[in-house]
N, C-alpha and C positions, 0 to 999 in steps of 0.2 A: 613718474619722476618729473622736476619740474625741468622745461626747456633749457631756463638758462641757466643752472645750476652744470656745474662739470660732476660726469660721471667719477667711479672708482677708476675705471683702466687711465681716464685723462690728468687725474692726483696722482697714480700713481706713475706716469710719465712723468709729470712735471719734476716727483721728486728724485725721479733716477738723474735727468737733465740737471737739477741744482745740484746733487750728489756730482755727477760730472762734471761740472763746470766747475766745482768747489776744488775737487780732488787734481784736475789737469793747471787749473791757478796756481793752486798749492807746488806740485812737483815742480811747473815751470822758473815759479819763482825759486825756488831751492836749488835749482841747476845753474838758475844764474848766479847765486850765491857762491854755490860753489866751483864756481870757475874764477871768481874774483877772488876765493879763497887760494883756490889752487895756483892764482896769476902771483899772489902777494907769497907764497911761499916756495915757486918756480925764481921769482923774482929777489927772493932772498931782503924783503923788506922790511922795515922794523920803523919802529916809533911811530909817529903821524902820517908815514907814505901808509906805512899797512892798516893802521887806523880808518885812513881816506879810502881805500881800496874796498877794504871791507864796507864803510860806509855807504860806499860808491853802488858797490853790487849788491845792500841791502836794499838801498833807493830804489834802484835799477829792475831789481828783482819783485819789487813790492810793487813797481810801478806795472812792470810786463803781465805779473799774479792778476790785477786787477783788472788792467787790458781786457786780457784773456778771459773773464769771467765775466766781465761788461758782452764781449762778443760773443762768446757762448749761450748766455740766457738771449738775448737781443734776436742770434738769429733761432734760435728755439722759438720764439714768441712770434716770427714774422715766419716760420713755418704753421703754426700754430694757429694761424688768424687766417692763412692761406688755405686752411680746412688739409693739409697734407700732415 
């Protein structure tokens, strides 16, 4: 095989790690969603407050998903180069 080519077992790390990374993005984001969901109907709000709210914790949530997946693969890859 050639040296600098990555083996099977190191593909198929890499893709449980993006599988991971994908999946814990995902849920994080929807939790915070759904707390903004739950705030706006704890809250008993309506027209552009619940709008804003939702909007709020879709941002919020889309932002933290993304976070989270930026830091996930990032440190995968600084273990990864680490030889660990």
């Amino acid at each position: 095989m050639d040296m600098g080519r990555e083996s099977r077992w190191e593909k198929d790390t890499m893709t449980v790690e993006i599988a991971f990374a994908l999946v814990t993005a995902a849920v994080l984001a929807g939790v915070i969603f759904a707390v903004a969901w739950a705030l706006a109907l704890v809250l008993d709000l309506s027209g552009s407050a619940e709008r804003g709210t939702l909007a709020g914790g879709g941002l919020l949530g889309a932002v933290a998903g993304v976070w989270r997946l930026v830091r996930v693969l990032l440190r995968f890859d600084k273990q990864r180069r680490m030889g660990n």
